[in-house]
C-alpha positions in Angstrom: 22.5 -15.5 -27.8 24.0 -18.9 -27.9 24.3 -20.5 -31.5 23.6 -24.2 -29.5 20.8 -24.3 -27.0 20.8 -27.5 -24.7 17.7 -29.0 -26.4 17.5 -28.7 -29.6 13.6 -29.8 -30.4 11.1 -28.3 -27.6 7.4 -28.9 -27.6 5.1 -26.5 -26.2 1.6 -27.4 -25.0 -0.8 -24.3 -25.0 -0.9 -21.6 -27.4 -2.0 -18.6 -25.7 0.1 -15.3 -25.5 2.3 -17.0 -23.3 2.8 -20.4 -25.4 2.9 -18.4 -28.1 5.6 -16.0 -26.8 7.8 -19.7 -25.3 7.8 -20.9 -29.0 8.7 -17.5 -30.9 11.9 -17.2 -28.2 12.7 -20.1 -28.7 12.5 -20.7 -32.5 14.5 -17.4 -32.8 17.3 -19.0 -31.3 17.8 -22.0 -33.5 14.8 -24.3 -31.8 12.8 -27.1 -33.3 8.9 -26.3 -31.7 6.1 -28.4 -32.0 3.0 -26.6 -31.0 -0.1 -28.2 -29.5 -3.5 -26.8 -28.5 -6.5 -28.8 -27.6 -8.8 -26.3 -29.0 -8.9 -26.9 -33.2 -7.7 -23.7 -34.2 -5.6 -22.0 -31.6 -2.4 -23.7 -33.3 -3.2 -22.2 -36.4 -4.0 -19.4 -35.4 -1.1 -18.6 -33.1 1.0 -19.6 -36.3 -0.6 -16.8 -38.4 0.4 -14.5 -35.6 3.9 -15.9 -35.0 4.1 -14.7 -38.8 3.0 -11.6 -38.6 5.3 -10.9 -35.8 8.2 -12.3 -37.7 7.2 -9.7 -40.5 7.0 -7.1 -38.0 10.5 -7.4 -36.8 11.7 -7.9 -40.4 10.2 -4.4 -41.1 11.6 -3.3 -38.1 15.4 -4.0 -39.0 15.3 -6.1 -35.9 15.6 -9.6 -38.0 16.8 -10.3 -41.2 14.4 -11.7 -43.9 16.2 -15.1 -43.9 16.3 -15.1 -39.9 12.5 -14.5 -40.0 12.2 -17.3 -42.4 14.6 -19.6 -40.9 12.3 -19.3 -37.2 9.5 -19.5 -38.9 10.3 -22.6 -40.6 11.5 -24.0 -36.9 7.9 -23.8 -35.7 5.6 -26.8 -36.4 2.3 -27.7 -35.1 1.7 -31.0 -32.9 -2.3 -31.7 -33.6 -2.3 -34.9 -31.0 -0.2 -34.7 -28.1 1.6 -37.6 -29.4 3.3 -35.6 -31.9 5.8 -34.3 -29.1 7.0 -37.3 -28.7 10.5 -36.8 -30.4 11.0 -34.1 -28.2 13.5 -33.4 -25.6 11.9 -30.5 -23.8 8.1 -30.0 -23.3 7.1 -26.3 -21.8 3.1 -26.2 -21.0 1.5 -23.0 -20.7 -2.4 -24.3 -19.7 -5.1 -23.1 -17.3 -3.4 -22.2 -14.1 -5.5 -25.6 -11.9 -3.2 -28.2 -10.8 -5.5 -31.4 -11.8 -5.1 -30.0 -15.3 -1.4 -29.5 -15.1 -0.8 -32.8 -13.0 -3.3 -34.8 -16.0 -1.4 -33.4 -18.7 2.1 -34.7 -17.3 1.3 -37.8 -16.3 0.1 -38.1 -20.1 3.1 -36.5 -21.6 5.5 -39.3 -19.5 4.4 -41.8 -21.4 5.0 -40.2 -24.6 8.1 -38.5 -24.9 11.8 -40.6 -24.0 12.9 -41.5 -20.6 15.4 -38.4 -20.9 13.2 -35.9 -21.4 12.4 -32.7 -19.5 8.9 -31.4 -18.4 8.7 -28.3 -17.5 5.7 -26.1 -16.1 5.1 -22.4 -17.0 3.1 -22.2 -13.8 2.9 -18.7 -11.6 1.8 -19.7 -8.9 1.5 -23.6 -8.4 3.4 -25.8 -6.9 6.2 -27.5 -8.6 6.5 -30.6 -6.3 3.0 -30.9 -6.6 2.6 -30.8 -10.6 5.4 -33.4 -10.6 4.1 -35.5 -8.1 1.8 -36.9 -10.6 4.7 -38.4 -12.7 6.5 -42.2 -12.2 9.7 -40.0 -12.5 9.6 -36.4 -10.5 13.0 -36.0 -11.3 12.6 -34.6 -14.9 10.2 -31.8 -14.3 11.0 -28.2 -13.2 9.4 -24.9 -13.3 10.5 -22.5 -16.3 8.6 -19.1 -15.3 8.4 -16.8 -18.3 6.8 -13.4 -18.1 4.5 -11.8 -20.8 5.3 -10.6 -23.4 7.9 -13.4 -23.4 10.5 -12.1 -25.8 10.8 -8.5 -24.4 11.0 -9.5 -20.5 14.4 -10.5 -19.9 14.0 -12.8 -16.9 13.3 -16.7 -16.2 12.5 -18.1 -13.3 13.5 -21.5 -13.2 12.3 -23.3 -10.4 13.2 -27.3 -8.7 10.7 -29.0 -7.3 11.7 -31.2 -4.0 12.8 -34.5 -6.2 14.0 -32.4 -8.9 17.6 -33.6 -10.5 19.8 -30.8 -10.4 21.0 -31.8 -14.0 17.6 -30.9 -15.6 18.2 -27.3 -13.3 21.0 -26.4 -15.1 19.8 -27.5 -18.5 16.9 -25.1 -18.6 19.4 -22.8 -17.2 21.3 -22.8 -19.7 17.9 -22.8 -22.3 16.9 -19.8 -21.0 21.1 -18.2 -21.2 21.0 -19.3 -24.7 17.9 -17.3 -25.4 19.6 -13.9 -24.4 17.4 -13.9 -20.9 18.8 -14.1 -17.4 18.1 -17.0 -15.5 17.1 -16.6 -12.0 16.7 -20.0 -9.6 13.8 -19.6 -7.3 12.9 -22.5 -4.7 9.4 -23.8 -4.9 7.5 -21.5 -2.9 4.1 -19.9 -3.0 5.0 -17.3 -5.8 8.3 -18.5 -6.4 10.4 -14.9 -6.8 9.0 -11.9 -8.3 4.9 -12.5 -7.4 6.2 -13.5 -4.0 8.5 -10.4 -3.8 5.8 -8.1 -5.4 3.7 -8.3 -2.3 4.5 -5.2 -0.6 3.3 -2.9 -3.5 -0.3 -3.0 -3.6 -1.0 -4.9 -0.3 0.5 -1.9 1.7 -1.0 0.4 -0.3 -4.4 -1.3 -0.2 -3.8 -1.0 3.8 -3.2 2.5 3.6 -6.6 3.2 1.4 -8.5 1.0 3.8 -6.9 3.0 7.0 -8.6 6.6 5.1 -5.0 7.6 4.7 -5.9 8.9 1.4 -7.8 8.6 -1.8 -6.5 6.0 -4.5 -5.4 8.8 -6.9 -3.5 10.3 -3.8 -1.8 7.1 -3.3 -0.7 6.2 -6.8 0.4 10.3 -7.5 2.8 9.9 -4.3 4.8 6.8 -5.5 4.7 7.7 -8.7 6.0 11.1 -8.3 7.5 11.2 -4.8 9.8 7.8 -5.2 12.9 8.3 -7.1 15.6 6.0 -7.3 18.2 6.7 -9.7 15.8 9.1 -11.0 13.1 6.9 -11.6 10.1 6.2 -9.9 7.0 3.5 -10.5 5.6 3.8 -13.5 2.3 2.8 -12.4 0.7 3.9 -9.1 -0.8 0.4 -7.3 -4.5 1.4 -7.9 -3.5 1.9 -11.7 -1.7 -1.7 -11.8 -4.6 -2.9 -10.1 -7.0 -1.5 -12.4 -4.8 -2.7 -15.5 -4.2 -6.3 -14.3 -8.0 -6.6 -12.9 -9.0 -7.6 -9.8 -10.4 -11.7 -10.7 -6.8 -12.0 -11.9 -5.0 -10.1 -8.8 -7.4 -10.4 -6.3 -7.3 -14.6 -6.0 -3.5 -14.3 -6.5 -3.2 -12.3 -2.9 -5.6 -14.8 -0.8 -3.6 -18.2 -2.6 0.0 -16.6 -1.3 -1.2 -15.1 1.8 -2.9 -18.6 2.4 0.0 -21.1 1.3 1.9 -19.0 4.1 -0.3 -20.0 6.4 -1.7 -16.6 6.7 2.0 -14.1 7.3 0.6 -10.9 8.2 2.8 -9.9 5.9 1.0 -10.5 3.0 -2.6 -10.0 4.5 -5.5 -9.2 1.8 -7.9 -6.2 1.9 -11.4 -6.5 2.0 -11.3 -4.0 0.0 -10.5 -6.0 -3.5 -12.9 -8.8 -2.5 -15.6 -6.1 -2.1 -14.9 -4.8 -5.9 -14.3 -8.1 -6.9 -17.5 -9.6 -6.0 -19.3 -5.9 -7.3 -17.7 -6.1 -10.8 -15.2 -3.4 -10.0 -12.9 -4.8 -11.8 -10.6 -2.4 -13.5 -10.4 -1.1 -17.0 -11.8 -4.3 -18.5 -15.1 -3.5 -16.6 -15.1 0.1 -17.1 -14.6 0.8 -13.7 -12.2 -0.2 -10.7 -10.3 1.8 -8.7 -10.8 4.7 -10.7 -13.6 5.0 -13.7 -13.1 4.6 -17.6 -14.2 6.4 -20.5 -12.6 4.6 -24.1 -10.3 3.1 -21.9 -8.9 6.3 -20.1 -9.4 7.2 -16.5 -11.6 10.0 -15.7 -9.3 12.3 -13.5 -9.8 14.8 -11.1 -7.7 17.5 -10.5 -6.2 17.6 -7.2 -6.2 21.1 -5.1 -3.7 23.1 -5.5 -1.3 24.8 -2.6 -3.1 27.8 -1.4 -0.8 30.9 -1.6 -1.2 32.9 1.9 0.2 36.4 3.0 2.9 36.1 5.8 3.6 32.9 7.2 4.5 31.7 10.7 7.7 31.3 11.8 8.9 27.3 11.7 10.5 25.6 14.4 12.0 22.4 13.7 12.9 19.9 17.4 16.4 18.5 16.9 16.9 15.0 15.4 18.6 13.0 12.5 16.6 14.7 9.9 16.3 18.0 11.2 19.1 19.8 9.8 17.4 18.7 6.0 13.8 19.8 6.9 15.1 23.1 8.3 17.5 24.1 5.5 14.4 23.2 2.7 11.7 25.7 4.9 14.4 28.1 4.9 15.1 27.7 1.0 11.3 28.3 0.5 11.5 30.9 2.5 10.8 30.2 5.6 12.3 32.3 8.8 13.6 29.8 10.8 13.6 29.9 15.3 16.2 28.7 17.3 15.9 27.2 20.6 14.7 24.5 22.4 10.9 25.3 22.4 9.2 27.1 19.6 7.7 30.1 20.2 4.0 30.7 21.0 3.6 31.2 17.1 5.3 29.0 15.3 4.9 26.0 13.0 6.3 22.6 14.1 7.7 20.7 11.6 8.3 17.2 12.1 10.2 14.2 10.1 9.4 11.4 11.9 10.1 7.7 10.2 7.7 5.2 10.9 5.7 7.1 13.4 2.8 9.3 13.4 2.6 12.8 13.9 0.7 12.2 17.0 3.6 10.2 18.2 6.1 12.7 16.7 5.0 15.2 18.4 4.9 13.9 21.7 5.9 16.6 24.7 5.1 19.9 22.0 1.6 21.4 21.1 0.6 19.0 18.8 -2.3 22.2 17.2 0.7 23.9 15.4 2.5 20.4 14.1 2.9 19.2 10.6 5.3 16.6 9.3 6.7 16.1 6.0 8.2 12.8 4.7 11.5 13.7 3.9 12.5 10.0 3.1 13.1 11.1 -0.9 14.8 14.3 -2.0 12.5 17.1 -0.6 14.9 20.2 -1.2 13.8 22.8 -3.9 14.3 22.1 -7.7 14.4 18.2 -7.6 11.5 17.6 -5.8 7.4 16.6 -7.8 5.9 16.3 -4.7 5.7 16.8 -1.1 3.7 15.2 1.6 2.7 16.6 4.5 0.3 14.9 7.8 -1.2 17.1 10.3 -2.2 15.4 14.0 -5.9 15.2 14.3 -5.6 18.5 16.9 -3.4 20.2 14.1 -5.5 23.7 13.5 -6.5 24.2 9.9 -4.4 28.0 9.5 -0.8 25.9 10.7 -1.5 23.1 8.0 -2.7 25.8 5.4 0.8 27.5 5.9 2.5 24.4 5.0 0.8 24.0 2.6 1.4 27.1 0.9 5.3 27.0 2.3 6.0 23.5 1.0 4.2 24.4 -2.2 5.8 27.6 -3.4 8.3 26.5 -5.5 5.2 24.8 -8.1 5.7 21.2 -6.3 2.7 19.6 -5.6 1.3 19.0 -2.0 -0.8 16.1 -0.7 -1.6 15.8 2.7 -2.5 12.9 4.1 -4.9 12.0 7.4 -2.3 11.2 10.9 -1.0 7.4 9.8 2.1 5.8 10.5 4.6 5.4 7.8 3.5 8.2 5.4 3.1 6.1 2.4 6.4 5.9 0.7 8.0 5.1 3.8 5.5 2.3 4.4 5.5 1.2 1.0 9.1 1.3 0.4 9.3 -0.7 3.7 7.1 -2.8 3.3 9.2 -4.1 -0.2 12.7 -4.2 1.2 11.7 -5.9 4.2 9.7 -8.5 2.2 12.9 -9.0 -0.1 15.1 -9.0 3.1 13.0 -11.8 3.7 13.3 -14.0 0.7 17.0 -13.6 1.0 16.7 -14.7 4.6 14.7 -17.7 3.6 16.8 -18.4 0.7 14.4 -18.6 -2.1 16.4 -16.7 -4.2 20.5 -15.4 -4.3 20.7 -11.6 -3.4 22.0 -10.7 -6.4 18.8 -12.5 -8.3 16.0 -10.9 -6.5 17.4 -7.7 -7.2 17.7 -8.8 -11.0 14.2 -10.5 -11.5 12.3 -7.6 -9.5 13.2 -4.4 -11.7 13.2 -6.9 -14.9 9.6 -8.6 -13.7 7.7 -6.1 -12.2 9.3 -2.9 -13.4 10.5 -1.6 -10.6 12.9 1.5 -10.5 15.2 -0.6 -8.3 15.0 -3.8 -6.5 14.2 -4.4 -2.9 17.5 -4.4 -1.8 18.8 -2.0 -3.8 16.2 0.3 -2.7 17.5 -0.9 1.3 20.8 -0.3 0.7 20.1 3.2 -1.6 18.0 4.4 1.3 20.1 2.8 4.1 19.5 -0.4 5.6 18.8 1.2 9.3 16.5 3.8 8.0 14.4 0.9 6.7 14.6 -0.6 10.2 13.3 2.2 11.6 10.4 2.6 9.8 9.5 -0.8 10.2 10.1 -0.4 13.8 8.2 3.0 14.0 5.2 1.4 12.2 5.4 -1.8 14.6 5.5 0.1 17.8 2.9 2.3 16.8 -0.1 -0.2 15.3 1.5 -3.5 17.1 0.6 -5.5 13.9 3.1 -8.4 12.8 3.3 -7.2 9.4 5.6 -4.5 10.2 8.2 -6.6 12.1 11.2 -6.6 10.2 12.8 -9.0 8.7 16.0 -10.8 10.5 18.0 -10.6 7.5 17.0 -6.8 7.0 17.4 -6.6 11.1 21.2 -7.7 10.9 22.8 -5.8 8.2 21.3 -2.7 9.8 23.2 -2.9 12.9 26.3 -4.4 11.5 26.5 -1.6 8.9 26.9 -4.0 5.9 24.7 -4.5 2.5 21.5 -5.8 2.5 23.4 -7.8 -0.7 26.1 -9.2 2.0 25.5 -13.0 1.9 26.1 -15.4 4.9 
């Protein structure tokens, strides 16, 4: 953390949790703050808090007594407007509507001095637009922080059109000397990390509104089945969904998906504007995606893998993944045929990426074939969770001996109705290709969309991490699969993505 920040007196306008959060950074890192709210109290209020939190990290050990004094002492609070006039940097942090944002500006110009910075805590408006308001565009950027401000390590700081690339690298460096990584974002509808966050719960949403499976199937698969590194999501998407609550996440899907001028990419369900307008809203209403008692879902326990006498031989048709899904049966203890045909009674297993199992099991007798996504570690004694998908012809004795085969070592088993893409596979797609995407457009440097993703949304890995951890053309050609099979756009992949694949390099490789 820097010992000489770029500005040395910021005002902050707003003093919510994420006002509150810009001062408390900032003041711990040797800033003058000025504090305004419109609303009588909220100021004091929010420096009662501030406080309280400065105790808390006293007793903590994670601030000294006289550092806690010291930032305390750097926060003061601005009853009129024109008490930030002094200052050299003003951060708002109001309602997210652009005629509030774009009033407040054109007020705040005429206040502070000609070399001042504006800057806009805004998620999700745009930047040119706020500062379009103002005699002198120039000054005002985007600063993105995420809440709770202090803990997330990431800034997005973001140009608008007319924006001088001076004040770009000053809040840069603001945000450096706060101990957070700065991440430059062009001025697009959900600048980085919302915009990159897309494929999460919109595929996901897709799948649930296909029948694929239930919610709690959905969220137990990437939760359990996903592993990068050894970790997986640490929320399934109904469960973020449910958290965050559909009147925030729901409007936040139809503004991107509009400013994009509808990219099929990033295509709403009807299924969140249905809740929406019902109240479903998530744990704040008692009920969303799943239902709440003291603020805990009500679970139910999923079936377990039945356990079955002798089972079927298993026949696996040759292919890239084959050799992996033959030598896991047979470590469960399958017995495994030879050949170029199964026989008469054996189990088809299939590993298709992309496809169906219909379309997997084109040319074989599609009443004995089962597939298992084997895109994540599968093999016994690292695997949660395995997932299986019968064909709609598949008879009920063949997918009850996978079951019970892919189940024996105490993994747990969810099958899923025929669909393209599994839902990892889709999923996982769905956010590499939409990263791929970003870099392609250039809203963001590689190496920053990787940084803000894990850091903003909590992802295991970022998007083209996960590409390049998985392998760029396996990506491809589930994206591929998928297209083929349903013809929708979303599934096209991305050029960037689309390259790298068949030139063998990183989806981190720059051009």
């Amino acid at each position: 953390m820097s010992k000489h920040p770029p500005f040395q007196r910021i005002g902050v306008v707003g003093a919510g949790a994420m006002g509150r959060g810009i001062a408390q950074l900032f003041a711990q890192c040797g800033c003058d703050i000025r504090l305004h709210d419109t609303q009588p109290d909220a100021s004091a209020n929010a420096l009662r808090e501030l406080g309280a939190t400065f105790e808390r990290l006293t007793q903590k050990g994670k601030m000294s007594a006289e550092e806690a004094q010291g930032a305390r002492g750097r926060i003061a609070v601005a009853d009129q407007l024109e008490g930030l006039a002094g200052c050299e940097l003003v951060i708002e942090a109001i309602v997210e509507r652009l005629d509030a944002k774009r009033a407040l500006f054109a007020r705040l110009e005429a206040i502070v001095g000609s070399d001042a910075v504006l800057a806009t805590n805004t998620s999700s408006l745009s930047v040119t637009a706020i500062a379009a308001a103002c005699t002198h565009p120039g000054r005002v950027a985007g600063i993105h922080f995420f809440n709770p401000v202090p803990l997330m390590k990431v800034v997005e700081v973001i140009p608008g059109v007319r924006t001088d690339a001076a004040v770009l690298e000053r809040l840069s460096a603001l945000v450096r000397s706060s101990g957070h990584r700065a991440v430059v974002a062009a001025d697009t509808p959900g600048f980085l990390v919302n915009h990159a966050g897309r494929g999460y719960g919109t595929e996901a949403l897709k799948a649930l509104s296909e029948g694929v499976a239930d919610a709690p199937t959905i969220d137990r698969i990437l939760r359990e089945q996903v592993r990068f590194g050894g970790n997986g999501f640490r929320l399934g998407p109904f469960e973020l969904l449910d958290l965050t609550a559909l009147d925030v996440s729901h409007p936040v899907m139809e503004s991107i998906y509009r400013q994009f001028y509808d990219e099929p990419r990033f295509r709403p369900s009807v299924l969140t504007a249905q809740r929406l307008a019902g109240g479903l809203l998530g744990r704040k209403s008692g009920e969303g995606f799943y239902r709440y008692d003291e603020n805990q879902p009500i679970l139910i326990d999923e079936p377990v893998a039945p356990v079955t006498g002798a089972l079927p031989p298993v026949w696996v048709p040759d292919g890239e993944r084959a050799a992996a899904l033959g030598a896991t049966a047979s470590a469960l203890g399958a017995t495994l045929e030879g050949g170029s045909q199964p026989s008469e009674q054996a189990l088809i297993l299939l590993a298709p990426l992309g496809l169906d199992a219909t379309a997997a099991a084109a040319g074989l007798d599609a009443t004995r074939a089962v597939a298992l996504d084997t895109l994540f570690e599968h093999a016994p004694g690292n695997c949660r969770r395995r997932v299986l998908m019968p064909t709609p012809a598949t008879r009920p004795a063949f997918l009850e001996a996978a079951r019970a085969l892919f189940g024996s070592d105490g993994a747990a088993v969810s099958v899923l109705r025929d669909s393209p893409g599994f839902i990892a596979q889709r999923v996982i797609a769905m956010i590499v290709s939409i990263g791929c995407e970003i870099a392609q457009q250039r809203i963001a440097a590689p190496e920053d969309i990787d940084a803000a993703v894990r850091a903003g949304l909590g992802y295991p890995a970022g998007p083209l991490e996960m590409g390049d951890t998985l392998g760029a053309a396996t990506i491809a050609a589930i994206l591929e699969g998928m297209h083929a099979v349903t013809g929708d756009p979303r599934y096209r992949p991305s050029q960037w993505l689309r390259r790298r694949a068949l030139l063998g390099l990183s989806l981190h490789h720059a051009d």
